[in-house]
C-alpha positions, 0 to 999 in steps of 0.5 A, a space after each residue: 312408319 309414317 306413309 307418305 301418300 305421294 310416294 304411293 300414289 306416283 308409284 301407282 301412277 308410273 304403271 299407267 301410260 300418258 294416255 290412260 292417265 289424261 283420259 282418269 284426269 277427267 272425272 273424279 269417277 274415273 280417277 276413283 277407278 284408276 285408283 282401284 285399278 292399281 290397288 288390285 294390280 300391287 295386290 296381285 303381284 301384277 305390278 312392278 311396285 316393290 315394297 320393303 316388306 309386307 307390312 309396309 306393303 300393307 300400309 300403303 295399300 290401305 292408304 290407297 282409299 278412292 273414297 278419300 278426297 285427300 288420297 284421290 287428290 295425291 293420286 292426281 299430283 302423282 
């Protein structure tokens, strides 16, 4: 299966309030927490985004890499 980023990224995104979300968009470390923050929400059942199953789970979550300048840029469209 092929992971489409957006789709991780914007269910990462629907977590946050409109506030949380301007004040991560003004610098690429606060984006890169944002993105670190979800990540461990989803991993410990803290969030409402629901997966298939564990393999496409893991998927995504992996895809969830704030060193990468494309996934950061995905998180910041979604």
């Amino acid at each position: 299966m092929a992971y489409e980023a957006s789709e991780i990224m914007t269910a990462a995104a629907l977590q946050y309030t409109n506030k949380e979300l301007d004040e991560a968009s003004v610098d690429l470390s606060k984006l890169r927490m944002l993105m670190i923050d979800a990540r461990e929400k989803i991993k410990s059942g803290k969030s409402k985004v629901v997966f298939g199953d564990a393999a496409t789970e893991k998927g995504f979550l992996s895809a969830m890499d704030e060193t990468n300048i494309k996934m950061l840029s995905d998180l910041a469209v979604g």
